[in-house]
Backbone bond lengths (Angstrom), bond angles and torsions (degrees), N, CA, C in turn:
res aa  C-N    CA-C-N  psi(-1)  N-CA   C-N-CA  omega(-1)  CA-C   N-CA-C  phi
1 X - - - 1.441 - - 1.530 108.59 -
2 X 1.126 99.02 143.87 2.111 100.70 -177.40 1.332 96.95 -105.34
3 X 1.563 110.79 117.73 1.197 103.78 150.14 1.562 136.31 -50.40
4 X 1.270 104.38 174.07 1.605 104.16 -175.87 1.630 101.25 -135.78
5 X 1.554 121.49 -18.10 1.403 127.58 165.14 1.526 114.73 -98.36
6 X 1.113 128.11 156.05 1.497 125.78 118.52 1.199 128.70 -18.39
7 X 1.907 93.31 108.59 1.745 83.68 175.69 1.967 92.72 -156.12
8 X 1.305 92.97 171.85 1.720 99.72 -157.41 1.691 99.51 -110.37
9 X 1.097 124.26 105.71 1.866 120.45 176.07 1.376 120.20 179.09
10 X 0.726 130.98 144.23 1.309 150.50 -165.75 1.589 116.42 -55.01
11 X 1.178 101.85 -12.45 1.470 104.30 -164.21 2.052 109.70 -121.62
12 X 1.303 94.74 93.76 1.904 106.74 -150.81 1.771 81.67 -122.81
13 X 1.498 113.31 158.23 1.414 143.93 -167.70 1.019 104.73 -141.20
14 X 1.643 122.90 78.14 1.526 127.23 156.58 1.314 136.40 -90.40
15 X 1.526 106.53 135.22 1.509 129.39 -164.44 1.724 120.15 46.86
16 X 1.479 111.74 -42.34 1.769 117.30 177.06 1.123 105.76 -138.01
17 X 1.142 129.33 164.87 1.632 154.02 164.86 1.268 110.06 -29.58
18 X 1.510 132.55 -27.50 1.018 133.24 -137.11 1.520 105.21 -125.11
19 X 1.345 107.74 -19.93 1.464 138.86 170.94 1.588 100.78 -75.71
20 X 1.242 130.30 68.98 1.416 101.28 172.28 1.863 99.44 -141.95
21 X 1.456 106.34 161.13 1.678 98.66 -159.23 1.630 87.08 -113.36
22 X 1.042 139.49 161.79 1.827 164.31 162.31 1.384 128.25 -97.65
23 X 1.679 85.17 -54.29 1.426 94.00 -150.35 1.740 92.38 -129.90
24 X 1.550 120.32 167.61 1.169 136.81 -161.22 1.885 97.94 -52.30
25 X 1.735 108.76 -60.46 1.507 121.88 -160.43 1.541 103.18 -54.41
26 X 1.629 116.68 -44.58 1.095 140.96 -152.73 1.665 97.86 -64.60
27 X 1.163 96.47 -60.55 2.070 117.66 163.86 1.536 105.16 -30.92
28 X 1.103 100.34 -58.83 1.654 123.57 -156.95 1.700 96.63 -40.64
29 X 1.651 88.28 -65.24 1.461 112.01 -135.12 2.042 81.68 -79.69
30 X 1.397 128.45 -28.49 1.268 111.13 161.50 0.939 132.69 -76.18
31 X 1.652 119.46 7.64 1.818 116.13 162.28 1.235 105.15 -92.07
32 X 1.052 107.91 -18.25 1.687 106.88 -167.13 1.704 109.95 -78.66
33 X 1.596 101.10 -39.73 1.416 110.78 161.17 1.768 130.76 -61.97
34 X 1.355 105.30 -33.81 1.159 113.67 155.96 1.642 132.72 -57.51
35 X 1.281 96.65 -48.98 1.537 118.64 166.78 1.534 126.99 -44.43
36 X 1.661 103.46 -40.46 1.463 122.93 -175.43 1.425 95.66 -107.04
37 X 1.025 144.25 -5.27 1.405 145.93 170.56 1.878 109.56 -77.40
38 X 1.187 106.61 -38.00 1.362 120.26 178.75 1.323 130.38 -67.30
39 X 1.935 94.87 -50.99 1.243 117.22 163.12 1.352 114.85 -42.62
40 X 1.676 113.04 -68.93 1.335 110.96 162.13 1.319 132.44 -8.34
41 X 1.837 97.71 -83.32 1.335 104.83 166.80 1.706 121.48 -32.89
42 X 0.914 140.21 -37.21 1.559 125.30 179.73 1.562 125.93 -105.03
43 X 1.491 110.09 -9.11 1.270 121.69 133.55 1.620 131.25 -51.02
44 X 1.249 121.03 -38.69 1.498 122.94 167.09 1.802 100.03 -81.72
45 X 0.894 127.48 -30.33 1.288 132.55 -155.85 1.848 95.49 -77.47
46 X 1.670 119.83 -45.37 1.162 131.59 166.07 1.686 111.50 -59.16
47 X 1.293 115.40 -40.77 1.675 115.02 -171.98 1.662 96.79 -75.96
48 X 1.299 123.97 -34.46 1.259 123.47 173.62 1.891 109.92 -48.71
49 X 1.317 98.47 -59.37 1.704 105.50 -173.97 1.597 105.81 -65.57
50 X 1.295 120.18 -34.58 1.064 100.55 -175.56 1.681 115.58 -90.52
51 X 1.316 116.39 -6.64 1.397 129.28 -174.52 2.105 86.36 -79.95
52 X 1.078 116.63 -49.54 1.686 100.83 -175.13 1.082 104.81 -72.59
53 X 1.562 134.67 -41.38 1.658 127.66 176.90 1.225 106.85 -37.69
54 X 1.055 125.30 -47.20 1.681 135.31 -159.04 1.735 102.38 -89.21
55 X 0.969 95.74 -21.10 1.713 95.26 -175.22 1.771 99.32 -92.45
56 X 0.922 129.67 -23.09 1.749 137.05 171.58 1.263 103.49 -88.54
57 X 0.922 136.98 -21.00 1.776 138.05 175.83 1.992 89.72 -72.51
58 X 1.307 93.92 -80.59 1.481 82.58 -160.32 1.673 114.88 -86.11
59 X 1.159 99.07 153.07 1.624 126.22 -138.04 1.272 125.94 -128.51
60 X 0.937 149.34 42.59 1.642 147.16 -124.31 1.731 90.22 -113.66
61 X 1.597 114.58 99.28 0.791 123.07 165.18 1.771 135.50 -82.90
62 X 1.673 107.46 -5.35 1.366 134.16 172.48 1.864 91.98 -87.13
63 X 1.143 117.56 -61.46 1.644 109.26 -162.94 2.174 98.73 -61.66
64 X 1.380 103.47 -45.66 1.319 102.53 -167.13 1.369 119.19 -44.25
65 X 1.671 133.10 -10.54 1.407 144.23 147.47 1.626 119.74 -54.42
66 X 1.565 118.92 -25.84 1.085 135.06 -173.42 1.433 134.72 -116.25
67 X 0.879 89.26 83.01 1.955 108.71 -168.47 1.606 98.54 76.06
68 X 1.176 103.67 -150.24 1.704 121.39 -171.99 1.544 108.55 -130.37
69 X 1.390 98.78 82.06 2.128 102.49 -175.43 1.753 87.93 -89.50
70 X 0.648 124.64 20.02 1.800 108.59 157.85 1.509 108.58 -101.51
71 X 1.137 120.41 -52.55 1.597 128.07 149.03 1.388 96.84 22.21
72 X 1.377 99.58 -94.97 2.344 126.00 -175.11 1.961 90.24 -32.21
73 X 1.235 108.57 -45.43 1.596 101.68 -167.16 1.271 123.92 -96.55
74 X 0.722 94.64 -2.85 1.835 103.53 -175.95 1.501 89.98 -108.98
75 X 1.689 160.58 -36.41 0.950 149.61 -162.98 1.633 88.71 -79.18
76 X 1.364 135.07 -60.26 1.491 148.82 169.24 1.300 108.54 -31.62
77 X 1.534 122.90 -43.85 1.466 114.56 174.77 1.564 112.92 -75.53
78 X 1.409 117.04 -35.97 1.290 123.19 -166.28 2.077 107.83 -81.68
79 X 1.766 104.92 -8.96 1.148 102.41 168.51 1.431 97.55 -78.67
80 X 1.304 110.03 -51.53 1.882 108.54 -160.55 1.441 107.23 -64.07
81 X 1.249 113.79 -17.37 2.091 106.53 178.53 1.479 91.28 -79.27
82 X 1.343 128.80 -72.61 1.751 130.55 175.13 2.050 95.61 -15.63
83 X 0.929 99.00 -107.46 1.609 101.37 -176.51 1.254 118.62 -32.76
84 X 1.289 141.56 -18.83 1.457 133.82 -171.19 2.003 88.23 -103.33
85 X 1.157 107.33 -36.97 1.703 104.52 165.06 1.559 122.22 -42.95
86 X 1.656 100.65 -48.06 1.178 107.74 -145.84 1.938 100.20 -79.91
87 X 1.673 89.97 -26.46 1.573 107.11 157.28 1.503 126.74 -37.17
88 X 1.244 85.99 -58.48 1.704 92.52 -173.26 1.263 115.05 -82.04
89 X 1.099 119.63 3.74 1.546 130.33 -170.16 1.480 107.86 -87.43
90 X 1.808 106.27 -43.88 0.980 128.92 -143.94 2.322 83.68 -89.36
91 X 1.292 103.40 -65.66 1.456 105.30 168.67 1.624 126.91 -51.49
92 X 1.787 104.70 -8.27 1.643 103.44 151.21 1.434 116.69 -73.97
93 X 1.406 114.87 -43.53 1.255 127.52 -169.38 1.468 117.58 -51.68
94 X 1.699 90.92 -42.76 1.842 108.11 172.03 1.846 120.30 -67.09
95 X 0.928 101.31 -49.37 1.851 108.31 164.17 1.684 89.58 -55.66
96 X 1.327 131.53 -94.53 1.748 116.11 -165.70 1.361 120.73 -8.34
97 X 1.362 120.29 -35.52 1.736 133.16 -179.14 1.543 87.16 -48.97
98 X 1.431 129.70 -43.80 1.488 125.21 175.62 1.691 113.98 73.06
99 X 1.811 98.71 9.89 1.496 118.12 155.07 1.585 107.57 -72.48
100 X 1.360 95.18 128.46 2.164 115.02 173.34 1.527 105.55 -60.20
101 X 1.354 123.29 -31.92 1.340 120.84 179.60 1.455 117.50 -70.76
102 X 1.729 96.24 -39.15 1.777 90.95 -169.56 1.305 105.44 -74.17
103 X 1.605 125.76 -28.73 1.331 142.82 -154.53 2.153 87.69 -62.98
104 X 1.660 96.22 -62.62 1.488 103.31 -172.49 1.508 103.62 -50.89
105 X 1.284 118.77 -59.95 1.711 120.34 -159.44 1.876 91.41 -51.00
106 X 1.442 103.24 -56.21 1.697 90.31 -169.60 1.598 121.24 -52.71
107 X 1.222 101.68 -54.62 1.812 98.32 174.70 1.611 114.70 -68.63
108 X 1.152 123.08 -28.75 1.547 112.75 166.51 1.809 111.23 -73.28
109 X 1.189 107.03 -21.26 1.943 103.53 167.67 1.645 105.55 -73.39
110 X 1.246 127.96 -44.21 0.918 113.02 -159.74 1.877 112.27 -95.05
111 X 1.861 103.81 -12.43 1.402 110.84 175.27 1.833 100.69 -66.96
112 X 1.555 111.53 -36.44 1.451 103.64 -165.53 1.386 90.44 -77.32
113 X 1.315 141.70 -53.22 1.802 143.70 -148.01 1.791 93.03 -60.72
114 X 1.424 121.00 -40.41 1.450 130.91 -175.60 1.949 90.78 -55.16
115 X 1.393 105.36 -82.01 1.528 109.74 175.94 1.487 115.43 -10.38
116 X 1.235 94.27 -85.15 1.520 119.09 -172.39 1.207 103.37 -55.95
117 X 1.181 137.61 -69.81 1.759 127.38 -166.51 1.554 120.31 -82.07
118 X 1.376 112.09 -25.33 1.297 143.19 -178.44 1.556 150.91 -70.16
119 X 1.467 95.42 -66.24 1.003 110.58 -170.36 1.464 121.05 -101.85
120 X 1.151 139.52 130.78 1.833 134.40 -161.27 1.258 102.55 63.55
121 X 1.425 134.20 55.99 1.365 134.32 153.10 1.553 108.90 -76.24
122 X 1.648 126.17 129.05 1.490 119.76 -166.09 1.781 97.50 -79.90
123 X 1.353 109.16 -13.57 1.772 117.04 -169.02 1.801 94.35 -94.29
124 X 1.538 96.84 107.62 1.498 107.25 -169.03 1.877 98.73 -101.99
125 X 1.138 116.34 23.32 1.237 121.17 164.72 1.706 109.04 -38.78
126 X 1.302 120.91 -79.69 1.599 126.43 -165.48 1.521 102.16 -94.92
127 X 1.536 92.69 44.93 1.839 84.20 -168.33 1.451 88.28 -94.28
128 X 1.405 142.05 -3.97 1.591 153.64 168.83 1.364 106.90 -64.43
129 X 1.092 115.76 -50.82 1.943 116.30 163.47 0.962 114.70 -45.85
130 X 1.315 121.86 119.81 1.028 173.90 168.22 1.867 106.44 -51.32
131 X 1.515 136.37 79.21 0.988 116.77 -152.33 1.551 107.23 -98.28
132 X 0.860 106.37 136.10 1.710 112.78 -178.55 1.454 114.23 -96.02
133 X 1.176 121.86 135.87 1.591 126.47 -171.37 1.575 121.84 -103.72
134 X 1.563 106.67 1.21 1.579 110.93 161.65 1.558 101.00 -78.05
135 X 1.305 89.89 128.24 1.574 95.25 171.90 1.534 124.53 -63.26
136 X 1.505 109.37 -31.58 1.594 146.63 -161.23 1.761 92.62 -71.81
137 X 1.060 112.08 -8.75 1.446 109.92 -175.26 1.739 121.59 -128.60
């Protein structure tokens, strides 16, 4: 049955049929997955910012007459936003369960992944970005 409130228990239905928890460990081991799923998420989300910083730094104004060498990098960035999307899409989907646990594990994965990959970087390159806090985006 899908909830439609907030509610606190052990017994949550993530993403497929097959995803579903019973018992205390079972719970466990899907916050914990959630948790590191999040993290993820803002670890790619950081390789993203710093993969375009680095791609606007360098500049090849002799090649830019000659074919399209940003092409190779800009298709590479536009894979890694697709997949780091498809991330956050996927950790909306997990909060919808409208379980209090998954809700916490996701925003505490992604409050620590911010910390850790994120936050007090001394390289203020993409420090102009504008950071958005839907994950889904």
């Amino acid at each position: 049955m899908m909830h439609m409130t907030m509610y606190w228990g052990k017994d949550v239905t993530l993403f497929l049929d097959w995803w579903r928890t019973d018992s205390w460990p079972s719970y466990a081991l899907s916050l914990l997955a959630c948790f590191l799923f999040s993290l993820f998420y803002q670890y790619i989300e950081d390789r993203l910012l710093r993969f375009n910083s680095a791609a606007d730094r360098l500049s090849h104004p002799l090649l830019s007459k000659i074919g399209h060498p940003r092409l190779p990098r800009r298709l590479a960035s536009a894979a890694l936003f697709g997949f780091n999307a498809a991330i956050g899409y996927l950790l909306m989907l997990a909060v919808m369960s409208f379980n209090g646990g998954v809700f916490l594990a996701v925003v505490l994965g992604i409050s620590v992944g911010y910390f850790l990959f994120r936050a007090g970087d001394d390289d203020d390159d993409h420090a102009v970005i504008v950071d958005n806090s839907c994950a889904c985006s």
